[in-house]
N, C-alpha and C positions, 0 to 999 in steps of 0.2 A: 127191722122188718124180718119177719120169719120164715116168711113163703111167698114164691111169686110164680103164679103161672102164667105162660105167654103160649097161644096159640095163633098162630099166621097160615091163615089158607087162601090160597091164589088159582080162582080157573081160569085155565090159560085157554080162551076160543081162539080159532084157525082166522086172522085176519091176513091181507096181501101187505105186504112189507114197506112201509112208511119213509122216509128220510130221517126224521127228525125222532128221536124216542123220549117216551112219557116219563114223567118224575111225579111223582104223591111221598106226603108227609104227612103224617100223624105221633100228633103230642098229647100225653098223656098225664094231670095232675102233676104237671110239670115234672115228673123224674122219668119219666122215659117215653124216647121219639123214636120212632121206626119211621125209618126213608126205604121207597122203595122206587127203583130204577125198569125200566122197563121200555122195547118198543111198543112203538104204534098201532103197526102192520106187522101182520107175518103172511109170508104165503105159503100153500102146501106143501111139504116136504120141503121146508128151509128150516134154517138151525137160527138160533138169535142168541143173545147174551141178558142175563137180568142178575141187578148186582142190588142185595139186600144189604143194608147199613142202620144198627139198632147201636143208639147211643142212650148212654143211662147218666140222665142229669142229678142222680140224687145216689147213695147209696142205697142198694137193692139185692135182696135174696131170689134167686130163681131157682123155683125148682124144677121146671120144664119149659123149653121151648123148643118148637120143631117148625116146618115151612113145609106147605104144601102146594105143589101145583099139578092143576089140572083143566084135561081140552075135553072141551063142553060141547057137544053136539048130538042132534035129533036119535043118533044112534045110543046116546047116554054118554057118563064121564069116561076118559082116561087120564090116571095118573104120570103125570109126566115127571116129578119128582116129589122126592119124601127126605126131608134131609132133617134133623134130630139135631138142633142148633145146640141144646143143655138137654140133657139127657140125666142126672143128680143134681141135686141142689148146691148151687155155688152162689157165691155173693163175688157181687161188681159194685167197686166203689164211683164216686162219683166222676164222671170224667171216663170210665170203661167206654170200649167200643167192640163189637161185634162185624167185621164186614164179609158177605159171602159172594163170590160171584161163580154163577153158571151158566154153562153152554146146554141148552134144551131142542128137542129136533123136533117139528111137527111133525103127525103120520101124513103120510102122501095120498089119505086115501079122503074126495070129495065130498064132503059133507054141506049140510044144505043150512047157513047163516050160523055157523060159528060162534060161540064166543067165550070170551077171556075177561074171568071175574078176578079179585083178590079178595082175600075175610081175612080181616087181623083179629086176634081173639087173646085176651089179658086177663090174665086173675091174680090180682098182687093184693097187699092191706094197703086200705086207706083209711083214715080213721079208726083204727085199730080194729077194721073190719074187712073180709075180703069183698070185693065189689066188683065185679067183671065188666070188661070193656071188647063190644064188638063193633068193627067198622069193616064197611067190603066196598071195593072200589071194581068198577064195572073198566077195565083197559082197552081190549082193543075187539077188534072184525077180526075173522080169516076170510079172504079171500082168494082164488084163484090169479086173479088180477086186483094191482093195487091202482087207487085214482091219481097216483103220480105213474104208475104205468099209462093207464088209460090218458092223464096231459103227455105225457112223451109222444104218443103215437098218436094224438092229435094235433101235436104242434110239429109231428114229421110228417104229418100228410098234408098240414097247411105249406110248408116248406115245401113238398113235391106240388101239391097246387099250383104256387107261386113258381116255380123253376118251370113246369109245365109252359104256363100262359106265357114265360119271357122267350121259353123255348120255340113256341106256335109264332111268339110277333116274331121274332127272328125268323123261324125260316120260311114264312110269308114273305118277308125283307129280304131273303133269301131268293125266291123265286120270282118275285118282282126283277129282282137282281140279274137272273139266269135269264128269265125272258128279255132282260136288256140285249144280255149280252148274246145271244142267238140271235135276235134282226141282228146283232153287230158282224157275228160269226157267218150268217149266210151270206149277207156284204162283202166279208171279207174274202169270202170262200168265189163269191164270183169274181173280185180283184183279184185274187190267187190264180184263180182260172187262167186270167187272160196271162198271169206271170207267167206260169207254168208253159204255157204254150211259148213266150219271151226266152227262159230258160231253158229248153228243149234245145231250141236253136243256139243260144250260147251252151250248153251243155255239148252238140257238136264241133262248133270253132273250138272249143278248149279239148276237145278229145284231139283235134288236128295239131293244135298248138302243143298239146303231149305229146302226141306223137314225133313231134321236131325238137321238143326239148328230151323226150330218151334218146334220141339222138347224139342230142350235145352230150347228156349225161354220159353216157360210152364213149366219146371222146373222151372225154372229162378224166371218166376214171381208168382209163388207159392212161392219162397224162400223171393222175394218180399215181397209180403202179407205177410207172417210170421214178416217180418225185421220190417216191416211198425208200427205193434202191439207190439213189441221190443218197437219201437222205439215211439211209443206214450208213455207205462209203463214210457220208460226212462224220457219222456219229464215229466210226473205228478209226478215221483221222484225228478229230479231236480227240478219243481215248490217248493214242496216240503220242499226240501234243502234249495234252494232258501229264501224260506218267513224263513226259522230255521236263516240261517245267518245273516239276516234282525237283524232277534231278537236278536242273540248275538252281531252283530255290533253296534246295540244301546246300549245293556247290558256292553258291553267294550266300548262304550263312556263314557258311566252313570262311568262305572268303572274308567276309566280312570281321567275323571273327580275330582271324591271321591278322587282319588289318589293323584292329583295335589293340592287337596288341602289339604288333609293331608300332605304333602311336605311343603307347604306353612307354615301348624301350627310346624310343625317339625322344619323345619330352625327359625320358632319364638320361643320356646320351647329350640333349641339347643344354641339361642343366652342369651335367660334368663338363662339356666343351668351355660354358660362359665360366665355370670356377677357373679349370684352365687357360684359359684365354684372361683372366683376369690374374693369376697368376704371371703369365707371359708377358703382362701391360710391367707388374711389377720389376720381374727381371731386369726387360727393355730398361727401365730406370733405372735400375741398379748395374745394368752394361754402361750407362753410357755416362752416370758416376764413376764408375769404374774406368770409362778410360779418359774421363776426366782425369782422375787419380794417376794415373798410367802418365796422363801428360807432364802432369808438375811433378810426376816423380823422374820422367827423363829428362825436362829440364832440370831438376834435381841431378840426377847423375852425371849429365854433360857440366855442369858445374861444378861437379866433386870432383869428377873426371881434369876439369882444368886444374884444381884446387892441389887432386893429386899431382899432375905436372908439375906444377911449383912447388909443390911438399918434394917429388924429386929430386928438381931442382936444387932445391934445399938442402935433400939429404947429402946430394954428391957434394955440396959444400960442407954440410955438417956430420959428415959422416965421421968424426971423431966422437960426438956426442951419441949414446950408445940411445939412451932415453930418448933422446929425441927420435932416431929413426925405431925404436919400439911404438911408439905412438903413432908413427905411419903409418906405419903396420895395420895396428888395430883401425883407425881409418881405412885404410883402402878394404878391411875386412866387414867393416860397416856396412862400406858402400854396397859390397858384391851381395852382401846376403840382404841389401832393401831392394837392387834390382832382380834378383831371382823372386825375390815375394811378389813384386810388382809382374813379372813376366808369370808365374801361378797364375796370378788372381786374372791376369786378361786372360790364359788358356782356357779357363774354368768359367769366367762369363761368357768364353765363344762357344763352348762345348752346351751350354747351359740355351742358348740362342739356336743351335742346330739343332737339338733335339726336341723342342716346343712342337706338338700338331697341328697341325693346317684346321681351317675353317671347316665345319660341316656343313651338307648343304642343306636347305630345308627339307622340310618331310613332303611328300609329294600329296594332293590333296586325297578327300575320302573319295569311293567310287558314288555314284548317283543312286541310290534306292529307286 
């Protein structure tokens, strides 16, 4: 394709501003569709958005395209924009896309039924001929107020209606209400009455009965003040007391103390005693072996002792035999050195027997916490 011209002209008249905005499509010998986005409503001096989208179904030469819009009213057109989409001849293959979006302002100044046209306008080959394509689509009103303005503000005066009427039964319900309770209130105001006059007269008994209890009450707090001065003495007595028990509660720790470890030396003292004392059980037996020993060793020596007499005896008979009274000898030298060991070993269990320590006595119990 060699050449394609595309013109798009859009008059945009002053409508009041919609919710919801317009969509229009146009297709063209199937290779090119222009979509065009648009509100509803605009209202005077409001700004809106319109967003143009030319998709080209087929491959296509363009050698011009531009967008125009403009606000239409009794005073004649203004252009609100000019924008020169292809400006030289460019080729868009098939699947190309074009999208423009703009912010447009209405003028602020009231014109009398507005309105907002668009004119698409084409000149491309079709049949190896140029053939032009014009289409205008009529979009919206301008209005001052839009008719979803005008439902708001009559579905808030139905609301204030409504709030109204429930407002009226209420305070009808209200004043029903109030008139109850005034018959109740002048009722009550003349049973008040007769109180008041009741009260009067109790209002004087108890100004008397005040009177006799300021009374007591000055007693009271002279007894007070007395208690008050009690009751300080008490509190520098108890300081007092206080710092005294300080001191003996450290003095019974200190003690306490002393005591557990006297306890401590005690039970080390009671276990040396039982060693010794078990030692001393030993002795004792080995004393009284010993003077077992001691026994048969004196009758032992009273026997030698006779033995010698006869050996004596003997010698003064055999005293020719030289050997023989050598032999006495050595005997009676026997003897004297088994009664010296025998007389040792008793000095040495007695000495062993006197010097043993006496019993400990128990530890005296703990003090009472």
């Amino acid at each position: 394709m060699r050449g394609f011209v595309l013109s798009l002209l859009m008059l945009v008249l002053l409508l009041p501003l919609a919710a919801a905005d317009g969509f229009s499509s146009l297709v063209d010998d199937a290779r090119l569709k222009v979509v065009l986005n648009y509100p509803v409503e605009v209202r005077l001096g409001d700004c809106f958005t319109l967003v143009l989208q030319v998709t080209f179904l087929g491959d296509v030469d363009v050698d011009k395209m531009w967008l125009k819009v403009s606000y239409t009213s009794e005073a004649g057109t203004t252009t609100l924009l000019q924008d020169n989409l292809v400006s030289t001849p460019t080729f868009y293959p098939t699947g190309s896309n074009i999208v423009k979006t703009y912010s447009l302002c209405i003028p602020n100044v009231q014109r009398r039924d507005p309105l907002v046209t668009a004119t698409f306008y084409a000149n491309y080959t079709r049949e190896t001929a140029y053939q032009p394509l014009t289409h205008t689509w009529h979009i919206a009103a301008v209005r001052t107020r839009t008719y979803q303005d005008l439902l708001n503000d009559l579905n808030r005066a139905q609301e204030q209606i409504n709030q109204l009427r429930t407002t009226i039964q209420t305070l009808e319900t209200e004043i029903n209400r109030l008139r109850t309770r005034l018959e109740e209130a002048l009722n009550t105001a003349a049973t008040l009455m007769t109180r008041l006059n009741s009260s009067r007269e109790e209002i004087h008994r108890l100004e008397q009965r005040l009177q006799t209890m300021s009374d007591e009450y000055r007693q009271l707090n002279d007894r007070f003040v007395s208690t008050v001065g009690e009751l300080k003495a008490l509190q520098a007595t108890y300081e007092t007391l206080r710092r005294e028990n300080e001191a003996l509660s450290t003095s019974y720790q200190q003690l306490l103390h002393d005591y557990r470890n006297l306890t401590r030396e005690y039970s080390m003292l009671q276990a040396s005693f039982n060693q010794l004392h078990e030692l001393y059980e030993g002795l004792v037996g080995r004393h009284e072996s010993a003077k077992q020993q001691i026994g048969y060793l004196q009758s032992q020596l009273d026997e030698t002792s006779r033995e010698l007499a006869d050996l004596r005896l003997r010698y003064s008979l055999l005293s020719d035999e030289n050997l023989l009274h050598r032999n006495i000898a050595y005997a009676e030298a026997f003897l004297i050195l088994a009664a010296v060991v025998a007389a040792a070993s008793y000095g040495l269990s007695r000495r062993r027997m006197l010097r043993s320590p006496p019993a400990l006595p128990p530890p005296p119990p703990p003090p009472n916490t």
